[in-house]
Biopython code that builds the backbone (N, CA, C, O; Angstrom):
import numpy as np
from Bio.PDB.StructureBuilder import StructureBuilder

atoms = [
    (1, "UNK", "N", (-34.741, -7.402, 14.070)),
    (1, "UNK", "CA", (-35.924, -6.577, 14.175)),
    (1, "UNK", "C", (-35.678, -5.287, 13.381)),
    (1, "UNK", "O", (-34.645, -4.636, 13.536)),
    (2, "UNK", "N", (-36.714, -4.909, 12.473)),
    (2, "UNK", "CA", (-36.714, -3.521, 11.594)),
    (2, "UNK", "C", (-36.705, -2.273, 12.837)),
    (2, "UNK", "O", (-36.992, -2.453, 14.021)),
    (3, "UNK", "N", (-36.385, -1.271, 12.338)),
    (3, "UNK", "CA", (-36.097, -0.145, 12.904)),
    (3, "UNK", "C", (-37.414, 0.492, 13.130)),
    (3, "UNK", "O", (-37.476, 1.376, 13.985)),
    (4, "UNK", "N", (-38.519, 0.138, 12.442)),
    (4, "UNK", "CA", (-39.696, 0.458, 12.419)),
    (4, "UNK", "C", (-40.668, 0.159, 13.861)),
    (4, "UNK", "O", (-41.504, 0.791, 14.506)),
    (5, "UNK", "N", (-39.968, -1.293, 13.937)),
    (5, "UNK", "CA", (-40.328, -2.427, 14.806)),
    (5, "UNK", "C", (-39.966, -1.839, 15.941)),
    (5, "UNK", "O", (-40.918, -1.589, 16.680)),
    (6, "UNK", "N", (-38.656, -1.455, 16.430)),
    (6, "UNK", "CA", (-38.124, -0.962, 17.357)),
    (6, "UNK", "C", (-38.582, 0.670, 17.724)),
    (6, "UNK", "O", (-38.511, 1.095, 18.877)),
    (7, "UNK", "N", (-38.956, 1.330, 16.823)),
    (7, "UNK", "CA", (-39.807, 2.497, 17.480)),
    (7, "UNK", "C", (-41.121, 2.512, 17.789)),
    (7, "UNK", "O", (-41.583, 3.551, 18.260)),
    (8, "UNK", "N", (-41.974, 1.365, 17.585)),
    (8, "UNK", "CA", (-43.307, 0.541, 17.899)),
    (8, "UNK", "C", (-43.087, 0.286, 19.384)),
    (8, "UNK", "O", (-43.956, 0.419, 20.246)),
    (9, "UNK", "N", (-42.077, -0.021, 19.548)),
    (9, "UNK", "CA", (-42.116, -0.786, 21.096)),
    (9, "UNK", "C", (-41.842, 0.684, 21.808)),
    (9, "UNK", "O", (-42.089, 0.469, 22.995)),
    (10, "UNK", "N", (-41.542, 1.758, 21.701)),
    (10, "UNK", "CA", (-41.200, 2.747, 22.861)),
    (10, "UNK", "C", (-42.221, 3.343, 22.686)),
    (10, "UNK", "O", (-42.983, 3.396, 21.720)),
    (11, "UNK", "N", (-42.237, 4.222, 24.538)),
    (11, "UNK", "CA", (-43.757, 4.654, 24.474)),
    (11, "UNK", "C", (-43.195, 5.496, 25.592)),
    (11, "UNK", "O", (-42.124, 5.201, 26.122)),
    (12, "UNK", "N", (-43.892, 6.516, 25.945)),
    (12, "UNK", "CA", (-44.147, 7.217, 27.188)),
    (12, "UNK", "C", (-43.569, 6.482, 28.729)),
    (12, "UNK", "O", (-43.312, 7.189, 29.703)),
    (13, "UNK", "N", (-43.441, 5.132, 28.741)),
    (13, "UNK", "CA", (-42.977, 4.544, 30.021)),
    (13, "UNK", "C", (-41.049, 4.155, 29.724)),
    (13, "UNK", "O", (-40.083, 3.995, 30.471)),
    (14, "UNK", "N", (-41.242, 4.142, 28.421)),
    (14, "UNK", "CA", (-39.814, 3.901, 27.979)),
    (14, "UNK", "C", (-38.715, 4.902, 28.604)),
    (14, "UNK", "O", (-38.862, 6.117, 28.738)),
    (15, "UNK", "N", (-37.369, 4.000, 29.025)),
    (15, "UNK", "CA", (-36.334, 4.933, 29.683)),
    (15, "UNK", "C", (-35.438, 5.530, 28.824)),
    (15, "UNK", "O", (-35.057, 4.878, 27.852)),
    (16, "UNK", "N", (-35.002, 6.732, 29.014)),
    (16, "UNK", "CA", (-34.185, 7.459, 28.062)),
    (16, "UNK", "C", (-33.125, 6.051, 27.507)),
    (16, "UNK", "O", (-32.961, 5.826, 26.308)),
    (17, "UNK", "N", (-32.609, 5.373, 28.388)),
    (17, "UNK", "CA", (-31.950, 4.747, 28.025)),
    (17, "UNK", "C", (-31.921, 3.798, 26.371)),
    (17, "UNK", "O", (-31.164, 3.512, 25.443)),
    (18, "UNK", "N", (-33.649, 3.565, 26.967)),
    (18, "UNK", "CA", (-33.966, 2.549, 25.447)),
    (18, "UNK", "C", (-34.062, 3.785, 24.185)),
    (18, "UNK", "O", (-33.340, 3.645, 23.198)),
    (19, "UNK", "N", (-34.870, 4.832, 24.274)),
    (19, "UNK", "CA", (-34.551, 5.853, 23.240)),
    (19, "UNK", "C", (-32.906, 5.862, 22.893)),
    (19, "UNK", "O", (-32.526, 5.661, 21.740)),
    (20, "UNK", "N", (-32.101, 6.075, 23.835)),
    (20, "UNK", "CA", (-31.046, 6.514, 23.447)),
    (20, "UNK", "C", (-30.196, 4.976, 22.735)),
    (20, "UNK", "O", (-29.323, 4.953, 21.868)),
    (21, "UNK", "N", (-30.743, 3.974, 23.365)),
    (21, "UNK", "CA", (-30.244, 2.445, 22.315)),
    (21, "UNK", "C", (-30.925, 2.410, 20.726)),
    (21, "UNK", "O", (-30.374, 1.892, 19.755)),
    (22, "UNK", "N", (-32.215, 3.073, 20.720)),
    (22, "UNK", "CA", (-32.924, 3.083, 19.193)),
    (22, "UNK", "C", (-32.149, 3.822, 18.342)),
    (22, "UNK", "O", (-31.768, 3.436, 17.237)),
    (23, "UNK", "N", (-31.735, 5.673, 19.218)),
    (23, "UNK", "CA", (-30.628, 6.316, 18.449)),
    (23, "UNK", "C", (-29.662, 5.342, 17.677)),
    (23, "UNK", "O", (-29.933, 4.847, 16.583)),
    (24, "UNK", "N", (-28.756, 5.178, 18.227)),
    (24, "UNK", "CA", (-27.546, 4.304, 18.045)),
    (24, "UNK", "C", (-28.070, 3.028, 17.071)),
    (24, "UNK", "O", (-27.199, 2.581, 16.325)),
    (25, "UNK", "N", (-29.303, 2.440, 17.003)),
    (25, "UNK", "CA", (-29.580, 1.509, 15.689)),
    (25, "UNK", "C", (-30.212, 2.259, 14.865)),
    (25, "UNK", "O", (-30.304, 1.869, 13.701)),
    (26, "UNK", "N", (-30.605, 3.095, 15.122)),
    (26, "UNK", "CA", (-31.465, 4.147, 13.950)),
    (26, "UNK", "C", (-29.987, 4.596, 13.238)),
    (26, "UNK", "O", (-29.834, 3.986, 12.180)),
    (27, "UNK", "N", (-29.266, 5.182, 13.443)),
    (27, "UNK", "CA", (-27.851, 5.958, 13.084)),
    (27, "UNK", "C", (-27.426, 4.524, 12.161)),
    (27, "UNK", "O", (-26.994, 4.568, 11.009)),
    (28, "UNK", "N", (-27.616, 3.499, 12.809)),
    (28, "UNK", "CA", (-26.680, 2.167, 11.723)),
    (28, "UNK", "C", (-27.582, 1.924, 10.795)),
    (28, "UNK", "O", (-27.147, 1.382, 9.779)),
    (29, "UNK", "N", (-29.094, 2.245, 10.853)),
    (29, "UNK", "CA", (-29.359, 1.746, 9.986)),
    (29, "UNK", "C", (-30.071, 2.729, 8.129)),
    (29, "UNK", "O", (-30.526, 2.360, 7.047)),
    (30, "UNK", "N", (-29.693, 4.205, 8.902)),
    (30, "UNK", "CA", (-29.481, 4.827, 8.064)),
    (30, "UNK", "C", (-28.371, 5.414, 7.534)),
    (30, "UNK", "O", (-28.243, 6.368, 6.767)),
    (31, "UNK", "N", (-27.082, 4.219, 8.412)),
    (31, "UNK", "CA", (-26.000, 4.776, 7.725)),
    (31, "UNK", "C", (-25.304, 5.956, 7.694)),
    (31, "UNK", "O", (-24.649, 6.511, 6.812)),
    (32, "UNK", "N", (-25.690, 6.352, 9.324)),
    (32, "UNK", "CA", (-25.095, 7.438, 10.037)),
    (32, "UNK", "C", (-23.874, 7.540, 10.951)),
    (32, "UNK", "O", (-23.096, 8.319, 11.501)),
    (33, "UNK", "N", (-24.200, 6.257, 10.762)),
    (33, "UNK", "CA", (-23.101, 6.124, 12.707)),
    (33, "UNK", "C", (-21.321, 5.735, 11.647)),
    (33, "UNK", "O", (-20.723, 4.665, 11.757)),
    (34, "UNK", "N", (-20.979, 6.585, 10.984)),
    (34, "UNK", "CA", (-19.834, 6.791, 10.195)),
    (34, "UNK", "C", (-18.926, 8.565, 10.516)),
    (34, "UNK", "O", (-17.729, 8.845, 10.563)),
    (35, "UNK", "N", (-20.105, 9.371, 10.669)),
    (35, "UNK", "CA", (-20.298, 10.654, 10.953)),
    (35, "UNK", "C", (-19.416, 11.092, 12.060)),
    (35, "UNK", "O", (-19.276, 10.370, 13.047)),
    (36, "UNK", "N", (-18.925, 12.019, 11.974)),
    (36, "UNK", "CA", (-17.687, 12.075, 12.604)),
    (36, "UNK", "C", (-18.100, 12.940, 13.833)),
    (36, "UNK", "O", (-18.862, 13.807, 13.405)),
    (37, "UNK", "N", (-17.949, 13.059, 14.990)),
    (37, "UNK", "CA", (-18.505, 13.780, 16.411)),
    (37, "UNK", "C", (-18.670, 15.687, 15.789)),
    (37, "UNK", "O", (-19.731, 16.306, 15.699)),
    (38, "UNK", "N", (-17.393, 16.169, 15.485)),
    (38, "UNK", "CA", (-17.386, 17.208, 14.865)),
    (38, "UNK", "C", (-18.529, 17.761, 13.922)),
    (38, "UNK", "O", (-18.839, 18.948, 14.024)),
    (39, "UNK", "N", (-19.134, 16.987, 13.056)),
    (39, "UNK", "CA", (-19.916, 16.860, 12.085)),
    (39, "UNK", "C", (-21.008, 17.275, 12.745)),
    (39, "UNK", "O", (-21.381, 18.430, 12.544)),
    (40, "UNK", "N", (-21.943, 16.196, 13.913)),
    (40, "UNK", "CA", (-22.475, 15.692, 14.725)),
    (40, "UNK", "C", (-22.918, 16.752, 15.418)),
    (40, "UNK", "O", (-24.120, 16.963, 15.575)),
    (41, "UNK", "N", (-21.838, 17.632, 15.968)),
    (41, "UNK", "CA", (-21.842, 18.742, 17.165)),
    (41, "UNK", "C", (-22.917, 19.973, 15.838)),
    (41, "UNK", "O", (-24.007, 20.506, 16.046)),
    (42, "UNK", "N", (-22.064, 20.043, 14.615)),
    (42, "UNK", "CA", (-22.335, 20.954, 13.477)),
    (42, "UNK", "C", (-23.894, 20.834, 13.232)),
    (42, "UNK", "O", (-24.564, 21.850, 13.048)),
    (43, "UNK", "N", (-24.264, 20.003, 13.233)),
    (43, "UNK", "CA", (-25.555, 19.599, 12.902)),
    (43, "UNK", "C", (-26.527, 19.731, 14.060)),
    (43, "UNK", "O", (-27.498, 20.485, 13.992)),
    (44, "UNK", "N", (-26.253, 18.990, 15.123)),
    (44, "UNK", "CA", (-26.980, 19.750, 16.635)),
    (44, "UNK", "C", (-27.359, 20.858, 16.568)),
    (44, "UNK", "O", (-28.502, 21.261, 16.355)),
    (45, "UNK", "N", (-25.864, 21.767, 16.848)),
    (45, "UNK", "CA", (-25.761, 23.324, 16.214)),
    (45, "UNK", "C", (-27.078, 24.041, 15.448)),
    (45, "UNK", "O", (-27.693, 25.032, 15.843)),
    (46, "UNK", "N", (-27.329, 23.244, 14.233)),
    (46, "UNK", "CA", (-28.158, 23.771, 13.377)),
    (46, "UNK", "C", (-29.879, 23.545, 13.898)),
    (46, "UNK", "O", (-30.773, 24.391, 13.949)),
    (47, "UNK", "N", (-29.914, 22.231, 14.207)),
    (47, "UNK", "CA", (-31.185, 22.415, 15.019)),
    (47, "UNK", "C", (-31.705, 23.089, 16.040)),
    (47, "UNK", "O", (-32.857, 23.248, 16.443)),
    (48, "UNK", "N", (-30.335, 23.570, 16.499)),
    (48, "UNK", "CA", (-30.271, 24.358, 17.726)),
    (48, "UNK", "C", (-31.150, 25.578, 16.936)),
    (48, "UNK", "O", (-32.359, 25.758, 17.079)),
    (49, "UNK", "N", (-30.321, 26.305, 16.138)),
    (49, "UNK", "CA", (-30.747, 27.501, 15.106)),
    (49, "UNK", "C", (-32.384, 27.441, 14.891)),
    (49, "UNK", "O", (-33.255, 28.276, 15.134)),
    (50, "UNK", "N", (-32.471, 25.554, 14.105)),
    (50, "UNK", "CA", (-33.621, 26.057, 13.667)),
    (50, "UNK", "C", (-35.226, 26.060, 14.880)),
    (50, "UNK", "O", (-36.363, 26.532, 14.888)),
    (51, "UNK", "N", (-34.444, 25.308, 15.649)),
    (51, "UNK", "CA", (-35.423, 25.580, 17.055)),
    (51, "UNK", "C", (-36.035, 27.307, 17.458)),
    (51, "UNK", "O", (-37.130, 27.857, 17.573)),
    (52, "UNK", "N", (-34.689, 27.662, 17.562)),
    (52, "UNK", "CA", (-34.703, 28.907, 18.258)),
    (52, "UNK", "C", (-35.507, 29.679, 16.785)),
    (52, "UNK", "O", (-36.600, 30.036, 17.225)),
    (53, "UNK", "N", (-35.457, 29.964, 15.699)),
    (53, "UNK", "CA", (-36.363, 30.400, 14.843)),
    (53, "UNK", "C", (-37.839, 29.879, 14.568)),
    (53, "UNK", "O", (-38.732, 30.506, 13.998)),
    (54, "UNK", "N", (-37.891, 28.828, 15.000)),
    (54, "UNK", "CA", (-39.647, 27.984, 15.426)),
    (54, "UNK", "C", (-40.066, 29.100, 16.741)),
    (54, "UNK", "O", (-40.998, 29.896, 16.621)),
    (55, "UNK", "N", (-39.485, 29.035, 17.594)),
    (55, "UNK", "CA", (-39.786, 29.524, 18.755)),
    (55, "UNK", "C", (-40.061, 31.342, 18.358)),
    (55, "UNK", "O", (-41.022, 31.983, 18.785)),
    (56, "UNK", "N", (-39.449, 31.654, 17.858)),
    (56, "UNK", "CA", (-39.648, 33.259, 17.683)),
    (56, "UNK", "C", (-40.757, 33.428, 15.981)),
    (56, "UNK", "O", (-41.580, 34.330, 15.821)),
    (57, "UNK", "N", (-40.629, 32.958, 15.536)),
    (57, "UNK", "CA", (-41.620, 32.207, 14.404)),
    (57, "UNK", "C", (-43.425, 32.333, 15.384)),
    (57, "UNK", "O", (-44.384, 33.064, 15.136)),
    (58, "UNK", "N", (-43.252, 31.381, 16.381)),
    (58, "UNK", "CA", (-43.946, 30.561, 16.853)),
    (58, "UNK", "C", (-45.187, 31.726, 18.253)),
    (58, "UNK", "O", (-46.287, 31.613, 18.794)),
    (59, "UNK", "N", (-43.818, 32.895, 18.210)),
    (59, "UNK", "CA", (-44.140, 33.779, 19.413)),
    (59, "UNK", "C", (-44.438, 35.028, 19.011)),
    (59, "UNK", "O", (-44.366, 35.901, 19.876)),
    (60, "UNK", "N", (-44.768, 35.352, 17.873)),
    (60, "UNK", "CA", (-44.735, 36.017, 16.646)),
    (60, "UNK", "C", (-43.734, 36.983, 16.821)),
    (60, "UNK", "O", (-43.994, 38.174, 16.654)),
    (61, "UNK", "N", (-42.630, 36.602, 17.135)),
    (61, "UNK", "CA", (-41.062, 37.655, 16.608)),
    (61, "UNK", "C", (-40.592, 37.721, 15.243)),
    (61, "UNK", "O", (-39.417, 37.799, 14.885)),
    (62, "UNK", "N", (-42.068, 37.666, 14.206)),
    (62, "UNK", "CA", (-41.773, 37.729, 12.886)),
    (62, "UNK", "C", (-41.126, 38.692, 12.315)),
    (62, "UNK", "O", (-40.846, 39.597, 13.102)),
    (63, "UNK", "N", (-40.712, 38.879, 11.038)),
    (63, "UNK", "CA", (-40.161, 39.690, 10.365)),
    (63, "UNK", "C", (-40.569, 40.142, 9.420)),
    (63, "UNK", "O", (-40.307, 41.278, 9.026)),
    (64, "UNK", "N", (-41.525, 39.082, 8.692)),
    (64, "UNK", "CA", (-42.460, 39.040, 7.436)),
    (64, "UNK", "C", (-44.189, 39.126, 8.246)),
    (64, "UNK", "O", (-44.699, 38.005, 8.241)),
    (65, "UNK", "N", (-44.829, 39.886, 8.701)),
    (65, "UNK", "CA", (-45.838, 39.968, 9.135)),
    (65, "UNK", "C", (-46.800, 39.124, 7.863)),
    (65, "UNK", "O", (-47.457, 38.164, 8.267)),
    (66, "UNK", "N", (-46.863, 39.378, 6.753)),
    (66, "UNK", "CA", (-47.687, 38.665, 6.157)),
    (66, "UNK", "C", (-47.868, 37.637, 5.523)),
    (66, "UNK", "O", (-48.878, 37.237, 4.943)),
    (67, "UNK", "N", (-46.429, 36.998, 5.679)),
    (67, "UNK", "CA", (-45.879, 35.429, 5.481)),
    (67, "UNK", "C", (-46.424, 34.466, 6.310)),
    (67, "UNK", "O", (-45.532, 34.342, 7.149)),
    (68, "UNK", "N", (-47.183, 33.811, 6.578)),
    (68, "UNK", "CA", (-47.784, 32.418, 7.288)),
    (68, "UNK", "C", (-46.221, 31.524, 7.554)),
    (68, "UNK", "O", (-45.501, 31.433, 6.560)),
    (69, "UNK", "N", (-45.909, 31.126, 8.371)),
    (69, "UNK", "CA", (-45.133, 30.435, 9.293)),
    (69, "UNK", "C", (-45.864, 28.835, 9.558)),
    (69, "UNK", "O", (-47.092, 28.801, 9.483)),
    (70, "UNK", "N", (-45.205, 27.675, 9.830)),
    (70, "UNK", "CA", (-45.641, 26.421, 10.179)),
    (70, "UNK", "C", (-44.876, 25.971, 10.376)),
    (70, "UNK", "O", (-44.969, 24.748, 10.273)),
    (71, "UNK", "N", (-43.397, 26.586, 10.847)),
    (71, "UNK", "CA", (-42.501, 25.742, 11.621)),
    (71, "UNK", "C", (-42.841, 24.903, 13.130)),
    (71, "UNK", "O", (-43.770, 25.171, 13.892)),
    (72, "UNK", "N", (-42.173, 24.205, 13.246)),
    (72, "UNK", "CA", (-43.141, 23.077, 14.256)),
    (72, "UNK", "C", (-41.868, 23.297, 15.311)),
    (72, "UNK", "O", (-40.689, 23.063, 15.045)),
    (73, "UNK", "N", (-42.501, 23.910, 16.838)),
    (73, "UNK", "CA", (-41.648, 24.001, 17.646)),
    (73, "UNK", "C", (-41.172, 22.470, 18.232)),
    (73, "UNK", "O", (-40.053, 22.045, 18.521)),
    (74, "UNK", "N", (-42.679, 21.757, 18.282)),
    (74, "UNK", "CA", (-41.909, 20.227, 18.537)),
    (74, "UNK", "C", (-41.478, 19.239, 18.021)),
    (74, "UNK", "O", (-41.439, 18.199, 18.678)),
    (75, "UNK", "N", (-40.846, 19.292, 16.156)),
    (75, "UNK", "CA", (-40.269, 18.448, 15.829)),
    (75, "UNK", "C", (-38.744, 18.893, 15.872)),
    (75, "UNK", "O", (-37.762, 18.158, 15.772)),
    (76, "UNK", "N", (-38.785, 20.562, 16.080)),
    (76, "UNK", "CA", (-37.297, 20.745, 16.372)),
    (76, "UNK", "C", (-36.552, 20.328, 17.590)),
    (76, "UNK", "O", (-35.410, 19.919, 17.802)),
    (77, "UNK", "N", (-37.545, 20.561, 18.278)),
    (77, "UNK", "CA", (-37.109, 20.030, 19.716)),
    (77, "UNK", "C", (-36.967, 18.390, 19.467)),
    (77, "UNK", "O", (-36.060, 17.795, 20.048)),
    (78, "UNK", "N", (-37.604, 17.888, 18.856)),
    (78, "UNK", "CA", (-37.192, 15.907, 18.578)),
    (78, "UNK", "C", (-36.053, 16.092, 17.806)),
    (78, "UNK", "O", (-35.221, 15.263, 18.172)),
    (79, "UNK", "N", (-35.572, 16.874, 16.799)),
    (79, "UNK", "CA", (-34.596, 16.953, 16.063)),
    (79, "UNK", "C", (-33.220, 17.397, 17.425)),
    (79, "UNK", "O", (-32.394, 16.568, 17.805)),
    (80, "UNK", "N", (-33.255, 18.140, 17.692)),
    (80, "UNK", "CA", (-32.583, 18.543, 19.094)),
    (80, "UNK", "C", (-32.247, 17.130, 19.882)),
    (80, "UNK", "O", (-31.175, 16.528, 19.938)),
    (81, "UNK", "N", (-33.250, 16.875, 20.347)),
    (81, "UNK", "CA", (-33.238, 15.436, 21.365)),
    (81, "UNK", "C", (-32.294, 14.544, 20.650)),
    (81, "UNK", "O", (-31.173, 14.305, 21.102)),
    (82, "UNK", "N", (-32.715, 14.074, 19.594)),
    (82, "UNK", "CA", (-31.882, 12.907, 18.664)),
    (82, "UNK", "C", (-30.704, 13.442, 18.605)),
    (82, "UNK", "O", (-29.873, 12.752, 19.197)),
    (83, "UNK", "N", (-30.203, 14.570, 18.047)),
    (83, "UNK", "CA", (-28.317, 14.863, 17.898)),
    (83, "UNK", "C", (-28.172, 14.950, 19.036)),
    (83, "UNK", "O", (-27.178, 14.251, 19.234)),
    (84, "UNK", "N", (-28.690, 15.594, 20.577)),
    (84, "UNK", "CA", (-27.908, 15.350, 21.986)),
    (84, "UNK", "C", (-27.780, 13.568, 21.831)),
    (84, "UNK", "O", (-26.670, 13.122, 21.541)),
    (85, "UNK", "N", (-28.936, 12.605, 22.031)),
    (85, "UNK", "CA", (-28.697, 11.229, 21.985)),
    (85, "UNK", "C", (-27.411, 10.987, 21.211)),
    (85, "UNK", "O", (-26.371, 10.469, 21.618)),
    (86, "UNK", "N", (-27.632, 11.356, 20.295)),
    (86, "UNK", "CA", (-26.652, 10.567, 19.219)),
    (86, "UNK", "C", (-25.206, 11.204, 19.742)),
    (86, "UNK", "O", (-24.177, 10.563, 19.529)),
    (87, "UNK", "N", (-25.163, 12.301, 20.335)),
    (87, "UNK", "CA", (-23.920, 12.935, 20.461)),
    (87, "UNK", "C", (-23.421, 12.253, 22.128)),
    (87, "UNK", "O", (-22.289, 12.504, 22.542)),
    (88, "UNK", "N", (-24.066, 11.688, 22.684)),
    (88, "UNK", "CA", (-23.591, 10.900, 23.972)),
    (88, "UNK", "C", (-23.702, 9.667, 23.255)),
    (88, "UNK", "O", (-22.909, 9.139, 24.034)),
    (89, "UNK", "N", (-23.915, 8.948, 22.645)),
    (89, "UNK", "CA", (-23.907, 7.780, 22.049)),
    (89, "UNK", "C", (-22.287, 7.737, 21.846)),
    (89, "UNK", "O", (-21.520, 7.057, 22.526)),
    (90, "UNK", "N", (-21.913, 8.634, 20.734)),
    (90, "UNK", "CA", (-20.472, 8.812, 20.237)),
    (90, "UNK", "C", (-19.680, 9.163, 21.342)),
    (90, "UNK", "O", (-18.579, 9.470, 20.884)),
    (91, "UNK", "N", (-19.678, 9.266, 22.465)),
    (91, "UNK", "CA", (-18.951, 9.798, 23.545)),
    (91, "UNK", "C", (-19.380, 8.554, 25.050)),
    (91, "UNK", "O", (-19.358, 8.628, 26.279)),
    (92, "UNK", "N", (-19.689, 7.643, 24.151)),
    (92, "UNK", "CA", (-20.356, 6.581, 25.534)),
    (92, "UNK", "C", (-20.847, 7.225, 26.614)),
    (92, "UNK", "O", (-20.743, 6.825, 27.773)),
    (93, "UNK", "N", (-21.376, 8.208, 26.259)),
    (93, "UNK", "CA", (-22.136, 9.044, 27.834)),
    (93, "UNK", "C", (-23.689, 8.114, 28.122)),
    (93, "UNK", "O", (-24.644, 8.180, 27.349)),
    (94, "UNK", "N", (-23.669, 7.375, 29.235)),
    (94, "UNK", "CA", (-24.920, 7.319, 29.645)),
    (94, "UNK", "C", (-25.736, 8.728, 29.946)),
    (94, "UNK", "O", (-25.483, 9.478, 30.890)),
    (95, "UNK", "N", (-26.752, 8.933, 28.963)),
    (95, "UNK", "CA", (-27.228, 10.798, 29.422)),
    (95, "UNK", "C", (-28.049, 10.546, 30.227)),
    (95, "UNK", "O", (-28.544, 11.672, 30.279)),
    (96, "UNK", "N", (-28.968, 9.627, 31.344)),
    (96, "UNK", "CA", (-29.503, 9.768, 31.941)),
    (96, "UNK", "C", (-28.640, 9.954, 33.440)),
    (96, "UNK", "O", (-28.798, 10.833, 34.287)),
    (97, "UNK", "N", (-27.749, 8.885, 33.439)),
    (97, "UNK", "CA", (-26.403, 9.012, 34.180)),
    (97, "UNK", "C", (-25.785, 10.157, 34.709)),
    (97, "UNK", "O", (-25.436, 10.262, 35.884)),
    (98, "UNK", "N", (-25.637, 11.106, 33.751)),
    (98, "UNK", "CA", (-25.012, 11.849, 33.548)),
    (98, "UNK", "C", (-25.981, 13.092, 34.145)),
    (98, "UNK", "O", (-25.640, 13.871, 35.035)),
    (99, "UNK", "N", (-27.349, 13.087, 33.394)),
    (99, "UNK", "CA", (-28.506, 13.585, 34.127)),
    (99, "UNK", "C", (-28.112, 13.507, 35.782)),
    (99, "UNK", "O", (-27.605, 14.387, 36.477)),
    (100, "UNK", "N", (-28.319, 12.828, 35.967)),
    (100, "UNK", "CA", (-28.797, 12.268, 37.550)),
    (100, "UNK", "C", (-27.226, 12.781, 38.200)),
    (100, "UNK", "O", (-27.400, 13.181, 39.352)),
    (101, "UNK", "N", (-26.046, 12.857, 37.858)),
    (101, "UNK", "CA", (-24.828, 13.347, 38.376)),
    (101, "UNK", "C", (-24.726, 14.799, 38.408)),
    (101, "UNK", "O", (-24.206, 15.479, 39.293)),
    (102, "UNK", "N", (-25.131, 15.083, 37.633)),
    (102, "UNK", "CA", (-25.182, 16.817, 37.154)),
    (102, "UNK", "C", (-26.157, 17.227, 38.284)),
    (102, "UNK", "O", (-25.763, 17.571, 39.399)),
    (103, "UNK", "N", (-27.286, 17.173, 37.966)),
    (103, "UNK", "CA", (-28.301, 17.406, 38.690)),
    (103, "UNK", "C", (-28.297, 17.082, 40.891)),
    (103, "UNK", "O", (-28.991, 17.493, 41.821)),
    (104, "UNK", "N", (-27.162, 16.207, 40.761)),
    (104, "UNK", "CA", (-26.875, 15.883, 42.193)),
    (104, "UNK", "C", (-25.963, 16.779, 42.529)),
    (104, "UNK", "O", (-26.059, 17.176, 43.690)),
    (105, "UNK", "N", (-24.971, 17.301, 41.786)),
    (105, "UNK", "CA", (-24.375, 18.277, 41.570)),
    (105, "UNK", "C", (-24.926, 20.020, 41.900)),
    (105, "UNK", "O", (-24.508, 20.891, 42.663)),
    (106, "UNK", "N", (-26.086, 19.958, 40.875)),
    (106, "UNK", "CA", (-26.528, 21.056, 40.924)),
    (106, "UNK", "C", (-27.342, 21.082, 42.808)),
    (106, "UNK", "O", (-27.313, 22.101, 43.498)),
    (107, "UNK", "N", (-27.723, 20.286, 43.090)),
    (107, "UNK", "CA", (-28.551, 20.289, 43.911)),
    (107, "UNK", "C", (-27.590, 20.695, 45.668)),
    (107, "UNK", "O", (-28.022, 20.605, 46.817)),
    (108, "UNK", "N", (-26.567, 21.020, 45.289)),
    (108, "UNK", "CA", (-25.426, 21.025, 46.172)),
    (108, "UNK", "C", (-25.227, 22.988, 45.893)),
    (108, "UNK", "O", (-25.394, 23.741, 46.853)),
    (109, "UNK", "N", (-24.989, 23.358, 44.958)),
    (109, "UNK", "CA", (-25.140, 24.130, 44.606)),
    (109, "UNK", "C", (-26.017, 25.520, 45.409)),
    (109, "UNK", "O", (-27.170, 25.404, 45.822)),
    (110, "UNK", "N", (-25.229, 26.759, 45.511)),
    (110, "UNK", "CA", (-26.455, 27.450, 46.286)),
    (110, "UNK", "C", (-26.655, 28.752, 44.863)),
    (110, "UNK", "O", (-25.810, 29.176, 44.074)),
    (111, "UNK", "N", (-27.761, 29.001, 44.973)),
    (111, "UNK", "CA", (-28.404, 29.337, 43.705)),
    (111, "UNK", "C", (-29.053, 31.024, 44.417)),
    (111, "UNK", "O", (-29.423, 31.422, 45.521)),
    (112, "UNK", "N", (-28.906, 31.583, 43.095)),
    (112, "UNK", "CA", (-29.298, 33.416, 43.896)),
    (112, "UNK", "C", (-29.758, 34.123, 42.569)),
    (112, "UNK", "O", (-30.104, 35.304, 42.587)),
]
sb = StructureBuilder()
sb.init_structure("model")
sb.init_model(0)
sb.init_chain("A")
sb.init_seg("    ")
for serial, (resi, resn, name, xyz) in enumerate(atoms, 1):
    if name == "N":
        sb.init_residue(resn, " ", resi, " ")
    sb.init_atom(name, np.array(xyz, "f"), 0.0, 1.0, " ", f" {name:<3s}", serial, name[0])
structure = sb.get_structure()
């Protein structure tokens, strides 16, 4: 099945899980999944950056008042999503798993 094919089938009911299985064939089939975790983290990193400049972009924490802006707060955030996926992929982390442990965790937790 094309990679095309396989992002056709996920939808809004889909479990992180199956997103996070498309990661991992999306990465093979653009010839990513070679990329070294380090690399990986570097690149997260950067979406991280360019998120956080969408967002202040976005909230007008401009700098250039008369420059027009069209950074897209929600493809950074999909750019974001995909390197966390891909970065538990490389680390066999189930992230929903991991979700649900943390969060049972936190919920133990007394908070102030």
């Amino acid at each position: 099945m094309e990679l095309r094919e396989k992002l056709e089938l996920l939808n809004e009911k889909s479990s992180v899980l199956e997103v996070q299985e498309y990661i991992k064939d999306m990465k093979k089939a653009r010839k990513f999944d070679k990329v070294t975790i380090e690399r990986e983290m570097m690149l997260f990193v950067e979406e991280l950056g360019e998120l956080a400049k969408a967002i202040r972009k976005n909230t007008k924490g401009r700098l250039d008042i008369t420059k027009e802006y069209n950074d897209s707060v929600e493809e950074e955030l999909a750019d974001c999503f995909i390197y966390l996926l891909s970065i538990a992929n490389m680390n066999n982390v189930d992230i929903f798993k991991a979700f649900k442990n943390k969060e049972i965790k936190n919920c133990d937790r007394v908070w102030r």
